[in-house]
Structures are given as structure tokens and as C-alpha cells.
N, C-alpha and C positions, 0 to 999 in steps of 0.2 A: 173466912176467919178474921177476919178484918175489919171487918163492918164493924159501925163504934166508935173504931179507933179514934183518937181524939186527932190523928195527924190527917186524919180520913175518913169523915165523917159519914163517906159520901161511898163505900167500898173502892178497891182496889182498880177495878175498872170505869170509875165516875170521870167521866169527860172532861167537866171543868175543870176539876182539880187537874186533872191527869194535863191538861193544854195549860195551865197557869204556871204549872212546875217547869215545862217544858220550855215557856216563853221566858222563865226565871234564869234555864239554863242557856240561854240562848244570849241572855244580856252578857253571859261570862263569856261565851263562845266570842264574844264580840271583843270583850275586854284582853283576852290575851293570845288571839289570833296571830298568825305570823305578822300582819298587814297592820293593827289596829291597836289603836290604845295602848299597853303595854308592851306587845310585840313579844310576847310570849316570856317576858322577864316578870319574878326572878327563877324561871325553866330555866331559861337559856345559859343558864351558870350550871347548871347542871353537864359534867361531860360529856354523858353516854347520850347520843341523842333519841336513842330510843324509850332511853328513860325518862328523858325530856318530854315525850309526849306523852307518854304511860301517867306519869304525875301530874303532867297540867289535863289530859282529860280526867281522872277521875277527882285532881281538886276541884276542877269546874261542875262539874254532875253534881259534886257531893257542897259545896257552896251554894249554886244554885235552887238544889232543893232545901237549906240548911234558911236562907236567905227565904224562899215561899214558906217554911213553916212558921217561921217567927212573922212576916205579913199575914198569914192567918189567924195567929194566937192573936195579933192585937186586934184584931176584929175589920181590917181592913177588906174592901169588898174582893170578891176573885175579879170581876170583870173590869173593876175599874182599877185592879192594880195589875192584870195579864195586859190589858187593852189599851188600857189609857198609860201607863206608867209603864212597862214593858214596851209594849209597840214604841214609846217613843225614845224610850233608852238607847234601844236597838236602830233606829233609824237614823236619831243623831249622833248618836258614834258612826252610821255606815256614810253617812254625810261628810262630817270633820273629819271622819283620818282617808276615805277615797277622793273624795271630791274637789276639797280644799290642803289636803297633803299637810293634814296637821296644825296650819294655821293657827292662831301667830306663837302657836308653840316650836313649829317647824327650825328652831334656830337653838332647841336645845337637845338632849341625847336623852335615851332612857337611864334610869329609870325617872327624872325629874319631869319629860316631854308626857312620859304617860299619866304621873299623878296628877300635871296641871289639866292631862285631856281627859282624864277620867272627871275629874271635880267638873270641867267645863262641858263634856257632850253625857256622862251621868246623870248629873245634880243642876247646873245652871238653864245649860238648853233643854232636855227634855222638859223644865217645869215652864217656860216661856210658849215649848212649840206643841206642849200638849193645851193649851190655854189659847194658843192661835188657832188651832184646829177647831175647838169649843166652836171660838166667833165664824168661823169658816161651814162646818158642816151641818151648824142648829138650824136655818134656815133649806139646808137640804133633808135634815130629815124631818123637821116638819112638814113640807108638802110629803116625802112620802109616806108619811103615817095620817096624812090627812085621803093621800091616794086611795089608800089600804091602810084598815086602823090595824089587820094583823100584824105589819111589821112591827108596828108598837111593841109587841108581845115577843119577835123574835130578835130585835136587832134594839141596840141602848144607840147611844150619844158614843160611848164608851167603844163599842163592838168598831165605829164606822171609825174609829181613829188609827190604829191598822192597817186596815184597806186601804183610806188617802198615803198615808204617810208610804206604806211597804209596795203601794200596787199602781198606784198613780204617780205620786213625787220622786218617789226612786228611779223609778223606771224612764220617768223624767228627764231628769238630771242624770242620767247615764247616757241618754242620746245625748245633751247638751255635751255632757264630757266626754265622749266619744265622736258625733259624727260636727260637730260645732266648733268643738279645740276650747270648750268655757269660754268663750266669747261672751262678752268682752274684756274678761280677764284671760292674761296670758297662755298660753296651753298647759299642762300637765306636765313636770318633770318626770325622772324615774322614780321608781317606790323609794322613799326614804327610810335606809337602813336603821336600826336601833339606834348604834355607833356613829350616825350620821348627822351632822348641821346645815341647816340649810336645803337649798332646790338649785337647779340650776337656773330658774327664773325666778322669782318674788311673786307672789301674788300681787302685792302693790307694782311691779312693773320695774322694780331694782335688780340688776343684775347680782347674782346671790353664786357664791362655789362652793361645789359639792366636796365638802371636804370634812374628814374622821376627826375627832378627839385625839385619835391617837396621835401626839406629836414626838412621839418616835422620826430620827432625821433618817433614820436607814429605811422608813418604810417611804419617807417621802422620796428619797434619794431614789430607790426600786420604781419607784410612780414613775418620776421625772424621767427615768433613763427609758423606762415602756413606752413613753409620751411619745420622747426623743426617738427611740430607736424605728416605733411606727411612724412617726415624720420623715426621718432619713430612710427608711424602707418605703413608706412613698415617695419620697422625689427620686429615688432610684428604679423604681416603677414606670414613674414619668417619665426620666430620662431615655432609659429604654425605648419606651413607647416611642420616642421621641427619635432615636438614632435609627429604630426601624421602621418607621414612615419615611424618614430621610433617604434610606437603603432602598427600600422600595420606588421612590420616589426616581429616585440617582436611576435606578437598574430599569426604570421603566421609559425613561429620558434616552439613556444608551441603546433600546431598544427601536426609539425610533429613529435616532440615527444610520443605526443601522439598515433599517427598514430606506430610510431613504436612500442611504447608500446603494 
């Protein structure tokens, strides 16, 4: 009943459309993840947190597709706007907020951390690293459509930016940030809270502290005394350790005396 449709030209179950929508909703998925880009704000003002996610999935679904029909209407292509401009959406956001922990936005709190990484792994870097790709993959896919002229027919310029960026470089760069420590930049801090400024180390290699907005003196005070008390809970740990090696030591000394006696 559908077919026609000016939203869907193509029936309810037409492939393209159906993966373009999809890769549309997937850019948002990106954008207000617990982890990424906005970090699920302005959800996370929401109290209930169950409604917290009830409202950022179905704004994201219903944006995402809101966002592919208006790319449609202006007559912009599916492949080159799923492929080329979605794939790389999606990848430089999964880049700047895992890889690099926000970089060089890392030093301020949402929601201003996520507008500058929205405008920056959105707008700035996907249009650089879809354009890098271009000069990158033209010479791979011309030998293979010179291989075989069908690939011509099944795969663009467009299709193969995707696959590099999602299936190669990602996967990449996840060993590197995993089994490597991002060498030769520093390793990986912890996740960077919403509320949070800073890493425990600088990407540039500057010692950087993990420390909230909130300058509330009781919440620092509470920090300080946890710090404090697991300090003096270890050297009392230690000490122990310490009087009972002595004990053992003493009791094992007395033993030989005895022995020789």
C-alpha cells in the first residue's frame, strides 16, 4: 500500500532506502550514546532513567529518519549520502570520542564538549576523511573493475568507503588502542564522564587531573577524606604485613634455638 509513496518510492521493503534510513539512525546512535558526542544529554536531565532512554531511542529513530527524508527530498543521492557521508559520520565520531577521548575538547564538560565534537567529528572531519578516502580507494577500485568490469555494476567509489573506514581502520585502530597502549601517544585514560574535564594523561603528554565541574567543597572534602582514608587503610595493611613477617620471623629464630638447645 505504499508503493508511490513520495517517502518511498521504492515500497516498504526496498533495500536501499531501508540501509540509508538505517545508516541515518545509526549517525544519532553515535551522537548521544552513553560514551560519545553528547553522552546522552539533554536525556540525562531527565530523572526517571528509564525514561531517559524510552525518549533518546525513539528521538533518535524518529530524527534519523526525519533527517534521510529531507536528504531524499533534496535529491541528494542514497549511496553517496548512506555511504560516503554516513559511513564517515559514523566512523569519525567512533574515532574522536574512543580513540582520542574527545580531543582537544577533552578539557570541557557537556553539553559545550559535545557541540564542539558534534560540529568537529559531524561536519568538519567526515568532509576531510570522506575526500581522503576518495584519493585512497580510486586506484583500488580501478584495478578491480578493470579485474572484473561487473564490480563496476555492483560496488561505486561510494559503497567502498564503509568497508575501509568501518572494517579495516576501525578494527585497526582498536588493536593499536588496545594491544599497543596508542603508541606513541600516551595510553588511554578512563571514560570521560559528561561532568568531567580532563584525562588522567594529555594526549600532548601533560599531566592533566581527573576532576568534575562541580566545585562544591563537601563533594571535594568527601574525595579527599576517601583518598585519605584508602592511604592510611593501606599503610595499615602494610604495617601489619609488616609486624607479621617480624612475628613469624622472631617465632622462627626461637625455633632454632631451641632446636639447638
Amino acid at each position: 500500500p505504499f508503493n508511490g509513496d513520495s517517502s518511498n518510492p521504492e515500497g516498504p521493503a526496498s533495500a536501499s532506502w531501508w540501509f540509508g534510513c538505517v545508516v541515518s539512525i545509526i549517525v544519532w546512535v553515535h551522537n548521544w550514546n552513553q560514551i560519545m558526542t553528547f553522552q546522552r544529554w539533554p536525556f540525562s536531565l531527565i530523572g526517571n532513567p528509564y525514561l531517559q532512554h524510552v525518549t533518546m531511542t525513539v528521538t533518535t529513530v524518529l530524527l534519523g529518519w526525519a533527517v534521510y527524508e529531507i536528504v531524499i527530498a533534496a535529491g541528494v543521492d542514497k549511496t553517496f549520502y548512506a555511504d560516503a557521508v554516513g559511513a564517515s559520520q559514523i566512523s569519525c565520531s567512533l574515532y574522536h570520542t574512543i580513540a582520542f577521548d574527545f580531543w582537544p575538547f577533552h578539557r570541557m564538560a557537556q553539553p559545550k564538549r559535545g557541540f564542539y565534537a558534534f560540529c568537529f567529528s559531524q561536519v568538519v572531519l567526515p568532509f576531510f576523511w570522506s575526500f581522503l578516502c576518495r584519493i585512497i580507494l580510486q586506484p583500488i577500485y580501478d584495478l578491480m573493475v578493470e579485474a572484473n568490469p561487473i564490480y563496476g555494476a555492483i560496488f561505486t567509489l561510494n559503497t567502498m568507503i564503509p568497508w575501509f573506514s568501518l572494517h579495516v581502520v576501525a578494527p585497526l585502530l582498536l588493536v593499536h588502542h588496545s594491544f599497543f597502549m596508542r603508541w606513541p601517544l600516551p595510553p588511554a585514560g578512563p571514560p570521560l564522564g559528561p561532568a568531567d574535564v580532563g584525562v588522567v594523561q594529555d594526549l600532548l603528554g601533560e599531566d592533566g587531573e581527573h576532576e568534575t565541574l562541580d566545585n562544591s567543597s563537601s563533594l571535594q572534602d568527601e574525595r579527599e577524606q576517601l583518598v585519605g582514608g584508602k592511604s592510611e587503610a593501606a599503610d595499615d595493611t602494610n604495617n601489619a604485613t609488616d609486624l607479621n613477617a617480624a612475628a613469624v620471623l622472631l617465632g622462627s629464630n626461637e625455633l632454632d634455638d631451641e632446636h639447638h638447645v
